[in-house]
N, C-alpha and C positions, 0 to 999 in steps of 0.2 A: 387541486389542493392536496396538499400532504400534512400529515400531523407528525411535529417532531416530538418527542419524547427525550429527559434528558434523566437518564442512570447515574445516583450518585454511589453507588457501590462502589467503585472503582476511582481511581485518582489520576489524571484528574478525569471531570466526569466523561461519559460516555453519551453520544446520540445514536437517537433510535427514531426508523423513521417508519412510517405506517402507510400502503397505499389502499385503494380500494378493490374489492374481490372482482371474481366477477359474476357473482350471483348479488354483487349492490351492498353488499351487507354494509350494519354502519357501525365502526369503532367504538368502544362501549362509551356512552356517555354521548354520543354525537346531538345537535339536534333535529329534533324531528322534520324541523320546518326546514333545512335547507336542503338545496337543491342537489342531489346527490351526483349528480354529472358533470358538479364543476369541481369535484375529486378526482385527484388523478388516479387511473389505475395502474392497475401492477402492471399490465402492458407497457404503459406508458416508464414505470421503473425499469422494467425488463430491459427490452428497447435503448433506455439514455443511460444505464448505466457507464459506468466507469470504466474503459479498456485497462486500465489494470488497476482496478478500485482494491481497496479491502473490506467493503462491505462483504458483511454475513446474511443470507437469506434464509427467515426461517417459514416454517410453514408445518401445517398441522398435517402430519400425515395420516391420510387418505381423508381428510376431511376438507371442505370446504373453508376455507380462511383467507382474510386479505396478507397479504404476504409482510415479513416484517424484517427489516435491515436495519445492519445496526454500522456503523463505521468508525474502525480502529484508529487509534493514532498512530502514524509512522511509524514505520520498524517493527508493531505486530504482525500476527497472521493470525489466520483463522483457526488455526491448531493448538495456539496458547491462550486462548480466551481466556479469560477470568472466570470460574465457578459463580459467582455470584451475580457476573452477567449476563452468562449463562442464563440462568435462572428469571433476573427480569424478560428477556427476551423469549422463554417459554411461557409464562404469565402472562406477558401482553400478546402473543398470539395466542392462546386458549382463550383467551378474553376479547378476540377478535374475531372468534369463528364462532357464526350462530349453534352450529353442532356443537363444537369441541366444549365450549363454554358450560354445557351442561353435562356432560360425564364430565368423570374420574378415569383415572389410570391410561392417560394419552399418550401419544408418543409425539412429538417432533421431531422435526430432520431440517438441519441445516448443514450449509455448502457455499462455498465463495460464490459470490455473483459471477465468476468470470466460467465456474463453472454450471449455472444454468444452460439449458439449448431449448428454443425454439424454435418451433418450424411453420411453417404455412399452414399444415395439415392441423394445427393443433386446434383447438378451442381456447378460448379467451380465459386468460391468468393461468391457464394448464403450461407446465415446463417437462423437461424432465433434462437430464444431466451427461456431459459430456461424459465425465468418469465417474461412474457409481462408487470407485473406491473413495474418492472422497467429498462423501456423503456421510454425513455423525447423525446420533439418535441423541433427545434428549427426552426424558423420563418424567413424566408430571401425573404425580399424585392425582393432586385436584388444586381446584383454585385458590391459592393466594390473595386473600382480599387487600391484608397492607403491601402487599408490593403493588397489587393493579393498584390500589386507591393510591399509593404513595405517585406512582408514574402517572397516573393520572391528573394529578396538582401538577406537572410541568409540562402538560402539553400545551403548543402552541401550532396555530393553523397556519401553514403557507403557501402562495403560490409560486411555486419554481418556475423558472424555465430550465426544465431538463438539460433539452437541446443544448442550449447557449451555456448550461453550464459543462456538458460533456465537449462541446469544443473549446470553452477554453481551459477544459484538464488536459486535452489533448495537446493544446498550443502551451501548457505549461510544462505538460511533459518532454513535448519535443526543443522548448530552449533549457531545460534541466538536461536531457541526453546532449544536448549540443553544447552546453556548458562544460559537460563530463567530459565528455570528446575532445574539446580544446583542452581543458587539460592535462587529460591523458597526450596529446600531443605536444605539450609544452615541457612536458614531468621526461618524453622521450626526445627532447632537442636538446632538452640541459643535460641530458643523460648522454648522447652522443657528442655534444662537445665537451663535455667533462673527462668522455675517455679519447676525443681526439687530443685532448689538451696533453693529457696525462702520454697518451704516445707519443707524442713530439717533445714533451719533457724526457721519455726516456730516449729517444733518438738522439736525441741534440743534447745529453748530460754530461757530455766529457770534447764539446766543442769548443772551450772555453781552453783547454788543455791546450789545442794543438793550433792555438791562434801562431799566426808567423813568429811574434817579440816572444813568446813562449816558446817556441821551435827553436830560435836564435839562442834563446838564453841559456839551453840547455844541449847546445851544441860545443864540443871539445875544436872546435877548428879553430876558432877567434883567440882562446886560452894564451895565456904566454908560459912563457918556459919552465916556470917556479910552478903549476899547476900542479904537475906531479907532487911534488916536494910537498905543496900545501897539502894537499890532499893524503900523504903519507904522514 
């Protein structure tokens, strides 16, 4: 299970999605009674992410927390996020980390999902990152009760299939690149008959000139005798 979270800050709105730690912890508000292993975990995020998603992963540094993503619409990146997005996504991880949740003045770090790295050697929901340069801080007082409580009236539970959804971003990226490519292959056919066209219009511009009746016409042999004369 994953908890989607939906950010009206921003236009139009924004999702945010929550996995499980791996110390269990349960997202604020969870209930007691269910079964906490049919939560997916952040493994499981990690793992089926997006080959070139724009999810944002955040996560409370140096503290224990279940990881939190959020995912742009086309055309953003992870460097122009919105301030106020920003912000719910600090919130709902401080208020996802048994630690974090109870101090003030925490830091969060987020980073593109494409750059998390894990390895074998790691322990469970531990990453750490391909390029530390981009890796961003974000700065939280202490908790925000109307924004947790706000994000919290739009949570809904879901069961994904990762997998299946990661291949068929895959299978839609690759007839999006294969669409782009015929394209761009079509965009360079019209382009080269355009200028074969165009070279054989300048080749052939003054064919018309030296047709034979044109040759004939403008030939002095045929003339008769008074040519001169007219012509003087």
């Amino acid at each position: 299970m994953v908890f989607y979270f939906t950010s009206t800050v921003v236009e139009p709105s924004a999702f945010i999605y929550v996995g499980k730690d791996k110390f269990e912890s349960m997202p604020l508000g969870h209930p007691r009674g269910m079964n906490l292993l049919t939560m997916l975990s952040d493994e499981d995020l990690i793992k089926y992410g997006l080959d070139n998603d724009v999810w944002v992963s955040f996560h409370v540094d140096n503290l224990s927390s279940a990881h939190v993503y959020v995912r742009l619409r086309e055309g953003e990146t992870w460097d122009n996020i919105a301030q106020p997005l920003l912000e719910d996504c600090a919130q709902l991880t401080k208020a996802n980390s048994i630690e974090g949740n109870k101090k003030d003045n925490i830091t969060i770090i987020y980073t593109p999902w494409s750059n998390l790295k894990k390895d074998g050697s790691m322990a469970a929901g531990q990453v750490t990152f391909h390029n530390h340069k981009l890796v961003r801080k974000v700065y939280v007082k202490q908790r925000e009760n109307p924004i947790v409580n706000r994000l919290n009236k739009t949570r809904v539970e879901k069961y994904p299939d990762l997998r299946a959804e990661k291949e068929e971003d895959t299978k839609r990226k690759q007839r999006s690149d294969r669409k782009a490519r015929d394209e761009q292959r079509a965009k360079e056919k019209k382009k080269q008959q355009e200028y074969e066209q165009l070279k054989w219009q300048k080749d052939h511009a003054y064919d018309d000139m030296f047709t034979e009746e044109n040759m004939e016409a403008s030939n002095n042999q045929d003339r008769d005798e008074d040519f001169l004369d007219d012509f003087m």
